[in-house]
C-alpha positions in Angstrom: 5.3 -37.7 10.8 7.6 -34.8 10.7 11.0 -35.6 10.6 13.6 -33.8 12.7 16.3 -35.4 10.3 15.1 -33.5 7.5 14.4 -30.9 8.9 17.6 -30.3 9.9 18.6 -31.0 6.6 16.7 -28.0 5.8 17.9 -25.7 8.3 21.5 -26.5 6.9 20.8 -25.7 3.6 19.1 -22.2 4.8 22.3 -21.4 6.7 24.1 -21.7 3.5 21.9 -19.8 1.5 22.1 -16.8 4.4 25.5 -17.2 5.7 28.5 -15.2 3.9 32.0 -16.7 6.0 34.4 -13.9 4.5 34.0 -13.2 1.4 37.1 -14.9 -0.8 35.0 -17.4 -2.4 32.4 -14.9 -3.2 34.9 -12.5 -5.2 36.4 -15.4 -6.6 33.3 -16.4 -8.0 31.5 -13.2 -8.5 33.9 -11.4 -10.3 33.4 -8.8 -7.3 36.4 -6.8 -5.8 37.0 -4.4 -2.6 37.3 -1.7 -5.0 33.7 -2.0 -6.9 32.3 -1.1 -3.6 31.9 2.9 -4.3 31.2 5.4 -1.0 28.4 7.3 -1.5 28.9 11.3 0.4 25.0 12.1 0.7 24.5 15.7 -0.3 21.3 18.0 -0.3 19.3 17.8 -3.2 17.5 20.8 -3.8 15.1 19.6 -6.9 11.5 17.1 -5.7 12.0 13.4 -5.8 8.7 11.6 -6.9 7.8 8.3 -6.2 5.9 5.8 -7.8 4.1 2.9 -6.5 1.2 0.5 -7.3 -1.2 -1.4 -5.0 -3.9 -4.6 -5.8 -6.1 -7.2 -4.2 -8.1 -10.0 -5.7 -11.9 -9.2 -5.2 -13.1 -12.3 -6.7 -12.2 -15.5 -9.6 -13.1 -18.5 -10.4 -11.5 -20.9 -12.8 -11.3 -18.5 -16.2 -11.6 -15.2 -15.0 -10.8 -13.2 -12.1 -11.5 -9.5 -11.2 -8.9 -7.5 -9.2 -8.9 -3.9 -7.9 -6.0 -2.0 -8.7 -4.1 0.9 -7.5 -1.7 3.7 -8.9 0.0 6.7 -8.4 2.9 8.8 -7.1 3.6 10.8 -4.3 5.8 14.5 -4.5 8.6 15.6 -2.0 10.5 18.7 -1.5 13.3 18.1 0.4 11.9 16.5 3.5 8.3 18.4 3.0 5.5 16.4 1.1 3.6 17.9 -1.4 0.9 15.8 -2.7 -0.1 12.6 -3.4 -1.6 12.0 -6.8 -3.9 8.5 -7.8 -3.4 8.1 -11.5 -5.6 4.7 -11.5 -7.9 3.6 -8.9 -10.6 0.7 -10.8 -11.3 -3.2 -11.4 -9.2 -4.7 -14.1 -11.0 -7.8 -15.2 -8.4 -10.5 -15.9 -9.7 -13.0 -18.5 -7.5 -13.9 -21.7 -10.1 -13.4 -24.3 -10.6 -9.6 -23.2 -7.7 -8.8 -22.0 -6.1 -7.3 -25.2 -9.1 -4.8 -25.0 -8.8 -3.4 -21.9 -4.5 -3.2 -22.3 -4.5 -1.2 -25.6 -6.2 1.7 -24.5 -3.9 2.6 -21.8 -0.5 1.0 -24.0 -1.2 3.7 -26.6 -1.2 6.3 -24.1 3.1 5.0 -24.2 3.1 4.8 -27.9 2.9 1.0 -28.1 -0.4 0.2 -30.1 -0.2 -3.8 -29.6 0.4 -6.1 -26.7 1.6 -10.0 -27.3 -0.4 -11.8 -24.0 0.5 -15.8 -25.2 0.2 -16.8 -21.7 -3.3 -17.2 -19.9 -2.1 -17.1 -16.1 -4.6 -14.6 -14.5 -2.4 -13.7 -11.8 0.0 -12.9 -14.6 -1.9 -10.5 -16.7 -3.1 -8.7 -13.6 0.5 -8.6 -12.6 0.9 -7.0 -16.2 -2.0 -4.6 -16.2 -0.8 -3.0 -12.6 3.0 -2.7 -13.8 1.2 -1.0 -17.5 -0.4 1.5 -15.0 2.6 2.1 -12.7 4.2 2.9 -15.9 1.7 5.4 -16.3 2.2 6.7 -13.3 5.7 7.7 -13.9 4.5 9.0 -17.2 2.4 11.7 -15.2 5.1 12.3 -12.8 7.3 13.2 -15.7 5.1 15.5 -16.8 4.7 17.0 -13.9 8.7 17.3 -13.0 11.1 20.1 -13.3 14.3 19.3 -15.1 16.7 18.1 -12.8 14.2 16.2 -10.2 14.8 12.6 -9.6 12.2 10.0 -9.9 11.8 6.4 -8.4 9.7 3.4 -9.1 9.1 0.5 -6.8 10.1 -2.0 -8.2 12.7 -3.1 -11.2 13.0 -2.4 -14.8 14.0 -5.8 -15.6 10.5 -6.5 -17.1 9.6 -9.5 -19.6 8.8 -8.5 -23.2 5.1 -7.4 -23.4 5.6 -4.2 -21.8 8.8 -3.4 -22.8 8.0 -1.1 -25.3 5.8 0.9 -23.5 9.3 1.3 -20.8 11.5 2.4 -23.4 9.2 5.3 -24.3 8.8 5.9 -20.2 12.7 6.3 -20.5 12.7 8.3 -23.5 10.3 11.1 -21.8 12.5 10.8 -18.9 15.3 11.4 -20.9 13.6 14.3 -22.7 12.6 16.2 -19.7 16.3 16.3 -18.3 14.8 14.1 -14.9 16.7 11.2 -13.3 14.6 7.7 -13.6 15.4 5.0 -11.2 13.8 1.8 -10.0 14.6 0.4 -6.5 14.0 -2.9 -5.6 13.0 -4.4 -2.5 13.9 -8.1 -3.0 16.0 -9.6 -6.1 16.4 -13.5 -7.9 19.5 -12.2 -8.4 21.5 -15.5 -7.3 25.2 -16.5 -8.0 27.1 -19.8 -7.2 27.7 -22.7 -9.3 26.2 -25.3 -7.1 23.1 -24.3 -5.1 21.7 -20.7 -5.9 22.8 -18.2 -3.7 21.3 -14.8 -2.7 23.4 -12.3 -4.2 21.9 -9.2 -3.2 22.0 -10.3 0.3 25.4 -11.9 0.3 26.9 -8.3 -1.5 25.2 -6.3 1.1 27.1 -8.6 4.0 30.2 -7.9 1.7 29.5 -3.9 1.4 29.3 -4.1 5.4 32.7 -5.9 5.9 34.5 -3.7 3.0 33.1 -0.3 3.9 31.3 -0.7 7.5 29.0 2.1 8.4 29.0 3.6 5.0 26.5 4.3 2.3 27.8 2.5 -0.7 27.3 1.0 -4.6 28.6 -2.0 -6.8 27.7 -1.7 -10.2 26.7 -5.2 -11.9 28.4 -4.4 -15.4 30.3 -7.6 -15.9 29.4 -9.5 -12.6 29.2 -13.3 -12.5 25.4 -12.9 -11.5 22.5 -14.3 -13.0 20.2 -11.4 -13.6 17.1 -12.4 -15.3 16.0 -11.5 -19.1 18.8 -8.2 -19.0 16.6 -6.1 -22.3 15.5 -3.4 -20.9 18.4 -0.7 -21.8 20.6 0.0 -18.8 22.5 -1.0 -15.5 21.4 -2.4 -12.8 23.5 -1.9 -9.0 23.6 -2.7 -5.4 22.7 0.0 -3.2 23.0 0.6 0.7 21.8 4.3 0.9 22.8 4.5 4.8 25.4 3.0 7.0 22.9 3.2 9.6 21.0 0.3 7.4 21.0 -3.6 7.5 19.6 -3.4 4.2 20.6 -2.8 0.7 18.8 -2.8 -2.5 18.9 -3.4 -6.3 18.6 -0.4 -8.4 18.3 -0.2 -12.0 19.3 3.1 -14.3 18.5 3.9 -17.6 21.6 3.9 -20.0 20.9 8.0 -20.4 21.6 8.4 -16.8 25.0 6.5 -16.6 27.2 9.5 -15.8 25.0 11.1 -13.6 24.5 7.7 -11.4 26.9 9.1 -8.2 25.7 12.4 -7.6 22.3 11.3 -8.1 22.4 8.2 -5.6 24.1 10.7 -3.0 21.0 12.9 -3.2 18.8 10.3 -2.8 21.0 9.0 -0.1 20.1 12.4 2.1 16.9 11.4 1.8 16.9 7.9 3.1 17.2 8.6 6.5 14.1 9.0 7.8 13.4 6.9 11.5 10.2 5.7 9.9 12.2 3.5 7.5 15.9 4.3 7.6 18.2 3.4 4.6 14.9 3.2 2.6 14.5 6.3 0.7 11.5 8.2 2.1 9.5 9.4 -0.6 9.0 5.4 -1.7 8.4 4.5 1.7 5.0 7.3 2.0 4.3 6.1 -1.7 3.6 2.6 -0.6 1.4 3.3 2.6 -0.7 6.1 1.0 -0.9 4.5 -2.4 -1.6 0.8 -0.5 -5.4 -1.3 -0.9 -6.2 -1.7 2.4 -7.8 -4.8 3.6 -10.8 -3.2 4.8 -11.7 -1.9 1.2 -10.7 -5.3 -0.2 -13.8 -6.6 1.9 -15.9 -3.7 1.3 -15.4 -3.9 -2.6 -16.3 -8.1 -2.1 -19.4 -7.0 0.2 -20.7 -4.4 -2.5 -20.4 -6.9 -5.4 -21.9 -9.4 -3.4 -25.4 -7.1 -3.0 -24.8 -6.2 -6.8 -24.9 -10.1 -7.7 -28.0 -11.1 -5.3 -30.1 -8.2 -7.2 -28.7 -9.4 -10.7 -31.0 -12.4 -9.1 -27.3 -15.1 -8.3 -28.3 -17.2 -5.4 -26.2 -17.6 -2.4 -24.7 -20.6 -3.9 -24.0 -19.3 -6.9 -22.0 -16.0 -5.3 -20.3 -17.9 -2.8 -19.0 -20.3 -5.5 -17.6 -17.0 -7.1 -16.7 -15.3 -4.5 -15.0 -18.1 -1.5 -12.0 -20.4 -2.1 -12.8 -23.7 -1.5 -10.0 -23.6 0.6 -12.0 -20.9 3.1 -15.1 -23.6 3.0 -13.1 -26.5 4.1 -11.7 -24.9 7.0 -15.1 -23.7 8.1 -16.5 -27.2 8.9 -13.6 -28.2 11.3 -14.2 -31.9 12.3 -15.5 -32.7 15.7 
């Protein structure tokens, strides 16, 4: 039986994960001061911002293997007018540890990185891995396809674990060749402080930002922050970002270390372009790269329906495709007890 006690136990412990009651205790134990909080004065930016995003659903798996369809690409803005959108990968990756090695190196040499260390045999995992490698690609194209001086941003973080780290460094040296600003902007964050029970820190700094600098765009730089931030390799600094007052959100965004002077007047350009009503405070070329870029469901079912007919003539039985192809879970609630 459910018990209201705990429950309530619960609910207290949520409240102190989401409440921020001033914020003494968190500078005191953050390291973070009113004065870190730097305005951001959005000004036109006359360059094109491209995005990058990357998209995948599960088509089928069983115990060893699993076969996903996978999405990338980037989308190209000039000022508020879009360009393009360009799909750089759009196939099955088939996740299964003794292959896998073979279908990553063709694509890691493309970033100069011949050799790929997989120890770990999670199939969520490596997909995880293969759709971040092609993202990465991704902003490889859109480098090429940049002007000096445009700014480019990744969904997601930089903050990656070692087996595709080299194939980023060489993503930031291109960037860094070209004369283009790299960033990656981050949705959600572990970043957690607090010595007792973890707390959020990206939320909690965005209800600080609000308090210190209400109705402003603003941006706290990490760099010697009592926060915990996750394996920190990847070559540059990572910040808090509220791009509008106007927003209840804010977001992590991490730099490359060739971009550390630059990092104001680049954020206020970016800020400009965050104001769209379709997602305000998000920047808005991200925001068109994730719903054209997106798997929708309906091709996740149509891709499972088309392999199913490919397996029946391959001579499976029904049994045999369904065991493939249906969680057990999905069987199980389709024999509801009477």
């Amino acid at each position: 039986m459910l018990s209201d006690l705990r429950l309530s136990i619960v609910a207290e412990l949520i409240k102190d994960h989401v409440a921020l009651d001033g914020i003494d205790g968190y500078c005191q134990e953050t390291g973070v001061q009113c004065f870190d909080f730097i305005p951001i004065e959005p000004a036109d930016f006359q360059g094109r911002i491209l995005a990058i995003d990357g998209s995948n659903v599960s088509v089928c798996g069983w115990s060893v293997a699993s076969i996903n369809l996978i999405r990338s690409g980037y989308v190209v803005y000039q000022g508020r007018d879009w360009k393009r959108t360009v799909i750089t990968f759009n196939d099955i990756f088939f996740a299964d540890p003794a292959i896998s090695r073979d279908q990553f190196e063709p694509h890691l040499r493309r970033l100069g990185q011949n050799q790929i260390r997989l120890a770990e045999e999670d199939l969520d995992r490596l997909s995880t891995y293969f759709r971040e490698l092609q993202e990465y690609i991704s902003i490889d194209d859109a480098i090429t396809e940049a002007n000096p001086g445009d700014i480019i941003l990744y969904d997601g973080s930089f903050d990656v674990f070692e087996p595709l780290r080299a194939a980023l460094s060489r993503v930031f040296e291109r960037a860094e060749e070209k004369g283009v600003a790299l960033l990656a902007v981050a949705k959600s964050s572990s970043l957690y402080w607090g010595e007792g029970i973890s707390l959020p820190f990206m939320h909690h700094t965005n209800q600080a930002g609000s308090m210190i600098l209400p109705n402003s765009p603003w941006y706290l730089n990490l760099k010697d922050k009592k926060v915990n931030r996750g394996p920190g390799k990847w070559g540059g600094e990572s910040y808090i970002v509220r791009f509008t007052g106007r927003s209840d959100h804010a977001f992590r965004v991490d730099v490359p270390a060739y971009l550390a002077g630059r990092i104001e007047q680049t954020l206020a350009g970016i800020s400009y372009y965050s104001t769209s009503a379709e997602c305000s405070g998000y920047p808005h070329a991200l925001f068109r790269a994730h719903r054209d870029i997106k798997i929708a469901e309906s091709e996740g079912i149509s891709l499972r329906m088309k392999l199913r007919d490919m397996l029946c003539r391959e001579g499976l039985s029904p049994s045999q495709i369904t065991m493939l192809m249906q969680d057990y879970h999905d069987i199980l609630e389709m024999h509801q007890r009477i």
